[in-house]
C-alpha positions in Angstrom: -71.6 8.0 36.4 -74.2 5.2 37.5 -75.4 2.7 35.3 -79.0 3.4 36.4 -81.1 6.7 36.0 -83.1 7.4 39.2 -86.4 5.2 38.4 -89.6 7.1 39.9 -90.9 6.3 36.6 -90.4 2.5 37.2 -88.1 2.6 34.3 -84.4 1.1 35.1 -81.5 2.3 32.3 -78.8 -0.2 32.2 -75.5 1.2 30.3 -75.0 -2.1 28.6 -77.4 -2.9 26.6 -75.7 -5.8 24.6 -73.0 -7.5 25.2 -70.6 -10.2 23.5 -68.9 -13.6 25.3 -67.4 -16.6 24.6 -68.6 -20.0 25.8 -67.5 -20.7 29.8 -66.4 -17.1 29.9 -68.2 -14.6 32.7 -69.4 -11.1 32.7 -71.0 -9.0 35.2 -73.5 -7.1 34.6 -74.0 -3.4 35.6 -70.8 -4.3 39.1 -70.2 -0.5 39.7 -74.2 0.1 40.5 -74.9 2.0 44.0 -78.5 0.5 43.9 -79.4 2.4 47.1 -79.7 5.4 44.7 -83.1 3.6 43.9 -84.5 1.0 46.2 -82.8 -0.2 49.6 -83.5 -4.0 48.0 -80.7 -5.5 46.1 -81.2 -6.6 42.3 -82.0 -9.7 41.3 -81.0 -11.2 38.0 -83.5 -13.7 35.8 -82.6 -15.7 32.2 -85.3 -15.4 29.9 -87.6 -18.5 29.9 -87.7 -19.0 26.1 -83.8 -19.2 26.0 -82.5 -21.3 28.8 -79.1 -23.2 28.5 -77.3 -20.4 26.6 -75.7 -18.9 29.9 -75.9 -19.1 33.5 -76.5 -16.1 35.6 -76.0 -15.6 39.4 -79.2 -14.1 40.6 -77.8 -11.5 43.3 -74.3 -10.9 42.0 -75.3 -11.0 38.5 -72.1 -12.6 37.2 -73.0 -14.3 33.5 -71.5 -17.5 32.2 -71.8 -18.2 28.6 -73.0 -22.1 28.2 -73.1 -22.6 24.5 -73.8 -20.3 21.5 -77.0 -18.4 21.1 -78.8 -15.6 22.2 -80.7 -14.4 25.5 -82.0 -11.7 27.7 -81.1 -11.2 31.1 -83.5 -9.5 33.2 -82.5 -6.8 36.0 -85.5 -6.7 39.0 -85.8 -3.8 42.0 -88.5 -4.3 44.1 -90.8 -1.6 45.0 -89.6 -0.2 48.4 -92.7 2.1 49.0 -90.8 5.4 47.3 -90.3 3.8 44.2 -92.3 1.6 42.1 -90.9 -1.9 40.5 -88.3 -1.1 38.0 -86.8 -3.0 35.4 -84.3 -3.5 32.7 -82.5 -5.8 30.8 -79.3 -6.8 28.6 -79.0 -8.8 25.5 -76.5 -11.2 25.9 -74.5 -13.2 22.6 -72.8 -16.4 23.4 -70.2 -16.9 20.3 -67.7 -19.7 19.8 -63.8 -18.2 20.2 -61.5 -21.5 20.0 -61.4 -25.0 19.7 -62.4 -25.3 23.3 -64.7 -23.6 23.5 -65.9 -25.2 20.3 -65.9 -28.8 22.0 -67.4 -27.7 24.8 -70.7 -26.3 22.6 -70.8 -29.6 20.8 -71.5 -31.4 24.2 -74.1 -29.2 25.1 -75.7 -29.2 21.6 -79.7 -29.6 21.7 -81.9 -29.9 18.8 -82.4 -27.0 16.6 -79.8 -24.9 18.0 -77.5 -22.7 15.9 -73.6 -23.2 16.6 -72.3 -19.7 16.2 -69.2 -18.5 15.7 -67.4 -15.1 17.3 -65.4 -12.7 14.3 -61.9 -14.8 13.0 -62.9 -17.8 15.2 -60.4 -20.7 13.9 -61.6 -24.4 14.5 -59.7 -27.2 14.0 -61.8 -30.5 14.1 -60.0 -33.5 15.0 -63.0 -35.9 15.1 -65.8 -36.7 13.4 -68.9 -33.9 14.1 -71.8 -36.1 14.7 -75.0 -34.1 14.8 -76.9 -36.7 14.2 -80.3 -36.3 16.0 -80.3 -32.9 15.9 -81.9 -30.2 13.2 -78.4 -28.0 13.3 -77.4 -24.5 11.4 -73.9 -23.5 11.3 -73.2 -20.0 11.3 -69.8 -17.9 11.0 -69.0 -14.4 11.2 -65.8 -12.6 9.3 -62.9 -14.4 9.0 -64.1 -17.6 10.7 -61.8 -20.8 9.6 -62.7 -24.7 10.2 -59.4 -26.4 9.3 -60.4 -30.5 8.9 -58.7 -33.4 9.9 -58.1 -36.4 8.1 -61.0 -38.4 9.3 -63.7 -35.4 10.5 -66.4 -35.4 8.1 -70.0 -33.9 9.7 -71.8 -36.5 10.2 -75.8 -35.1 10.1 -79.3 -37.4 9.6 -81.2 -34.3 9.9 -81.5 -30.3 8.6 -78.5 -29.2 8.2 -77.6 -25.3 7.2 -73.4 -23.9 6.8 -72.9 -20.6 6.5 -70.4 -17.9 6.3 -67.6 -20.1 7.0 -64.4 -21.0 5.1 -63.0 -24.7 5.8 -59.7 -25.8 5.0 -60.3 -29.3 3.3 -56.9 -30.2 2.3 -56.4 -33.0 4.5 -60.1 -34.5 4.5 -60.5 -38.5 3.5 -64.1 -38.0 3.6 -66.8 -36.4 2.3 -67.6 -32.9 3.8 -71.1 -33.5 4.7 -72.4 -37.5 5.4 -75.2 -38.7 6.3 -75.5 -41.2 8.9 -77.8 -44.5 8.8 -81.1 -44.2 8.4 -83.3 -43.6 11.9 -85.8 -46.3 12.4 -88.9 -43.9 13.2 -90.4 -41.7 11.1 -90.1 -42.9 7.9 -92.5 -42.1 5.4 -94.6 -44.9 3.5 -92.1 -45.1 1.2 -89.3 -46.1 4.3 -87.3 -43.2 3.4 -86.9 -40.5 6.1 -87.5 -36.7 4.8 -85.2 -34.1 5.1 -86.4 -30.4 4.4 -83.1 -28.7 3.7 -79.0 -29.2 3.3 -77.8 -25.8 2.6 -74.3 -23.9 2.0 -74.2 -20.8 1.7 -71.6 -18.1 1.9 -69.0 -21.0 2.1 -65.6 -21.1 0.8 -63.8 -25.0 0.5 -60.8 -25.4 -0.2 -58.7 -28.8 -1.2 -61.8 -30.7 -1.8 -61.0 -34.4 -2.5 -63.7 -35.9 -1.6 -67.6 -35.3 -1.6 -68.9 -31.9 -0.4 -72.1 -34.5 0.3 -72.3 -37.8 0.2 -76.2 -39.5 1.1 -74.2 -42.7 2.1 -76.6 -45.0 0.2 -79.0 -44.1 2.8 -82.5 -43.7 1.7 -83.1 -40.0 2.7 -85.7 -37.9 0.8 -84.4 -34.2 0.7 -86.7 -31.5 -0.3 -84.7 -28.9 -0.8 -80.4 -28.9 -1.4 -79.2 -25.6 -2.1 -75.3 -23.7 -2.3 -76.0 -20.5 -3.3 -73.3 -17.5 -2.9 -70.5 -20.4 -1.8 -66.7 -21.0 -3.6 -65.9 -25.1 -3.9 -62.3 -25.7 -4.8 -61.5 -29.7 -6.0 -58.7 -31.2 -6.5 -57.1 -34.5 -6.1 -57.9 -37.9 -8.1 -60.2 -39.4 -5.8 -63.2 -39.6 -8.9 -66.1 -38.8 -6.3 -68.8 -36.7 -7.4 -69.6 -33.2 -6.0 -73.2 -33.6 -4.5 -73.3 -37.7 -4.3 -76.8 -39.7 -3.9 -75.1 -42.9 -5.6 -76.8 -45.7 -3.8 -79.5 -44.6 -2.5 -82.1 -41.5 -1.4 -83.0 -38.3 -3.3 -83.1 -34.6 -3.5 -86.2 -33.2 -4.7 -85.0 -29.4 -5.7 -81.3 -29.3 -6.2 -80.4 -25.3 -6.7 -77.0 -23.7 -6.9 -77.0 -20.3 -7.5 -74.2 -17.1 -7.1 -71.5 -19.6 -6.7 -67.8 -20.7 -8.2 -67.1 -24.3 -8.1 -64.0 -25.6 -9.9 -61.5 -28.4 -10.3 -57.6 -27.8 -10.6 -55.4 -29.6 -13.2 -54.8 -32.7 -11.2 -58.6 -34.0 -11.2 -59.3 -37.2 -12.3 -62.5 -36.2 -13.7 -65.9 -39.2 -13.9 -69.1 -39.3 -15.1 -71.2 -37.6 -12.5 -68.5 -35.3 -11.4 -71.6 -32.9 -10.2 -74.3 -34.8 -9.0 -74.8 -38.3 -9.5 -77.9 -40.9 -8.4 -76.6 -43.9 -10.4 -77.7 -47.2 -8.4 -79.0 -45.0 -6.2 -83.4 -44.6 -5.2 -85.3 -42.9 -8.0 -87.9 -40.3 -7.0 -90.8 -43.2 -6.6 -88.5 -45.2 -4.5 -89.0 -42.7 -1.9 -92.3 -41.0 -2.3 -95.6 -41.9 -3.3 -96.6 -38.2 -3.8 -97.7 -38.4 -7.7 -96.8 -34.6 -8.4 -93.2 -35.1 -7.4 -90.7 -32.8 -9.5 -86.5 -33.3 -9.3 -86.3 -29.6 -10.3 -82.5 -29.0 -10.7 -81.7 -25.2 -11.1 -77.8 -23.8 -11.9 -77.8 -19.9 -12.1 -75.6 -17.5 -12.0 -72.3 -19.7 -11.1 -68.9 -19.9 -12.6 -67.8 -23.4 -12.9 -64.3 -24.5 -13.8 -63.6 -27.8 -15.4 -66.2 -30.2 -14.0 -66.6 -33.4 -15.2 -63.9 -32.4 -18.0 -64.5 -34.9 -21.1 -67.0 -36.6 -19.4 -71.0 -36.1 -18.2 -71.6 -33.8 -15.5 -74.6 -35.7 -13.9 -75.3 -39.6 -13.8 -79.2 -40.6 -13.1 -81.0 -43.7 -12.2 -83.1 -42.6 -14.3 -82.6 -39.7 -16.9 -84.6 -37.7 -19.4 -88.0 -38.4 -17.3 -91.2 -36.2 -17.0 -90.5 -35.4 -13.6 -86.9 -33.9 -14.4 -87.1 -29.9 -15.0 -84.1 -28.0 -15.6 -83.0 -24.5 -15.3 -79.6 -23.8 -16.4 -79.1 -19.7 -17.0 -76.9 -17.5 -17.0 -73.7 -19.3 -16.1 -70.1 -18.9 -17.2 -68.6 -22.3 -18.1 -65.6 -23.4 -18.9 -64.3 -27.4 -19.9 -67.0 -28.5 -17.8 -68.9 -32.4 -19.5 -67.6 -33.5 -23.2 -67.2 -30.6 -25.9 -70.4 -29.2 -27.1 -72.5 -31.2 -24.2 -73.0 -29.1 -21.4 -76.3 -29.0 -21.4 -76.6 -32.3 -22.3 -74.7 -33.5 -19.4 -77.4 -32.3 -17.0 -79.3 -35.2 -18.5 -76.9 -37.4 -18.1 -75.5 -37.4 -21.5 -78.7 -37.9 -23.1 -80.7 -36.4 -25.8 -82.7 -33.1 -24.4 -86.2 -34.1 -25.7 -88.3 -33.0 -23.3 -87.5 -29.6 -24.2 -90.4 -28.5 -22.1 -89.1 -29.4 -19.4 -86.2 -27.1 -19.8 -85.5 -23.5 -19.1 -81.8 -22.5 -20.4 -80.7 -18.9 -21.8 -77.7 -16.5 -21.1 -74.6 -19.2 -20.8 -71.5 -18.5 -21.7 -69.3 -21.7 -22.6 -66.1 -22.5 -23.5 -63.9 -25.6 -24.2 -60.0 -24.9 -24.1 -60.9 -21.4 -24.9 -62.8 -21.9 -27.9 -66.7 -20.4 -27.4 -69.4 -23.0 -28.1 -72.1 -21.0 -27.5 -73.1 -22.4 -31.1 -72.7 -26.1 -30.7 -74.5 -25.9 -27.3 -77.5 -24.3 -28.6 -77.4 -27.0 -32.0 -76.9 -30.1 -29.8 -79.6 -29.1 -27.3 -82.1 -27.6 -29.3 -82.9 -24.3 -27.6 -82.7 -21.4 -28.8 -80.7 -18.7 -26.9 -79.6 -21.5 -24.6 -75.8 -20.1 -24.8 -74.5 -16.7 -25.8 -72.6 -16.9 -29.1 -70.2 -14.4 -29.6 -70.8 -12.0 -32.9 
């Protein structure tokens, strides 16, 4: 049977109407088509404008190579022949990354604001450092897709930066996951810090975590918005780094993690600021001169294992501050800051006296199995901060 439908109606029917490839691999489109069925011309074959650089695509023969990962729309053309009017048609066409390969390969061809995307049980395995620096980059797996890191591969980003739906073996990692590089020299604010709308994980799985899943590299960046929502963080090791690590320098404005496991095993060598930490780092009017500036720092819905065990979960420059608002609800905790402190240890240890500024109900939390749904809600003065078993 043809691929096209005779086309007196100026309407051409292509049989494929999407189809899947993998970066440098071909495909022809529509290659058992008699088009003398409909016009005496041949075909020609056109990318879509708004989506060049994707693939390649011979305009008679049209044979498709994939160039990097995206999406685009090839267009099919017959010319009216004086029987038949113009007809047209077209075929979506998904670049995904397969290998390694074809991995590298992406990476060199990388423009601003593109998406690297990754084909169904793609496994990666990085064996030098991913600099996107320049470049306003979103990760995105599909099932089953595995980064495995090397020793010295950290993602080296100055921009936005988005992970998702990826699991990434970080066993043998001596870096952070995520580092920012030095500061550009243009476009800084008035400040001299250079904003950052987003860092986000989500749907991410790490494993054998020693190091930082971020690290701001005492660069003075201004994030607006850092976010893990729906994401599993395994730690383990002694290495004493903090989780999500300004120390040093810049600042996230609106720090949210939210539907998400993050744990430590038994050989963590746990430190103050095993969460999140800004000590010696900028404080929030170090790097903006906007007045109404909030550090709004929202955990919801997350299990977390034995963070910061014995010690405080977050270290500030500055702590306990009018700008500081805090949501904590609805989490399941277990050994996580000093007995009793949990809450407290989102203020760095300190006294929660600006109860206003604090929204907490529905935790559940445990030390060594013990509920201290109790002590939590004496030591930080809310009421219904924790759930306390009957």
């Amino acid at each position: 049977m043809s691929h096209f439908d005779n086309a007196v109606d100026s309407h051409l029917q292509v049989a494929d109407k999407l189809t899947i490839i993998g970066v440098d691999k071909t495909y022809q489109i529509a290659k058992d088509v008699d088009y003398k069925t409909i016009s005496d011309a041949a075909p020609e074959f056109t990318v879509d404008e708004a989506s060049t650089g994707i693939v390649e695509v011979n305009k008679t023969t049209g044979v498709v190579r994939g160039l990097k990962s995206g999406d685009t729309t090839v267009k099919i053309s017959l010319p009216d022949n004086g029987v038949y009017l113009d007809a047209t048609a077209s075929i979506t066409i998904k670049v995904r990354i397969e290998d390694t390969d074809q991995f590298n390969k992406n990476i060199e061809r990388l423009a601003d604001g593109d998406q690297i995307l990754f084909a169904e049980n793609a496994n990666i395995e990085l064996s030098d450092t991913l600099d996107l620096s320049g470049k306003k980059i979103a990760i995105k797996g599909e099932k089953g897709v595995v980064i495995v890191c090397g020793e010295r591969t950290p993602i080296l980003i100055d921009g936005c930066f988005e992970l998702s739906n990826v699991e990434i073996d970080a066993s043998s990692l001596k870096d952070p996951l995520v580092l920012m590089n030095t500061l550009p020299t243009t476009n800084l604010n008035d400040k001299g810090a250079y904003e950052i709308d987003k860092i986000g994980f989500d749907g991410v799985t790490v494993d054998g975590l020693k190091f930082q899943l971020f690290y701001a590299n005492k660069q003075k960046y201004l994030i607006n918005t850092f976010i893990i929502e729906n994401s599993t963080i395994n730690r383990v090791g002694v290495n004493k780094k903090s989780l999500i690590d300004f120390n040093g320098g810049g600042f996230p404005l609106n720090v949210t993690i939210n539907k998400s496991t993050i744990e430590s095993d038994a050989t963590t060598q746990h430190q103050n600021g095993d969460f999140f930490t800004t000590q010696s780092g900028a404080k929030i009017t170090d790097v903006t001169s906007d007045a109404d500036a909030k550090h709004t720092f929202t955990v919801t819905n997350c299990k977390l294992t034995k963070i910061a065990n014995g010690k405080t979960l977050c270290i500030l420059r500055e702590n306990n501050k009018a700008y500081q608002y805090y949501v904590v609800k609805d989490n399941v905790v277990a050994n996580c800051g000093k007995s009793g402190q949990f809450l407290k240890g989102f203020c760095a240890g300190s006294d929660i006296s600006k109860k206003e500024n604090w929204t907490a109900s529905g935790n559940v939390v445990t030390f060594d199995g013990v509920d201290k749904g109790a002590d939590e809600n004496a030591s930080s003065g809310i009421e219904g901060a924790c759930v306390v078993a009957e």
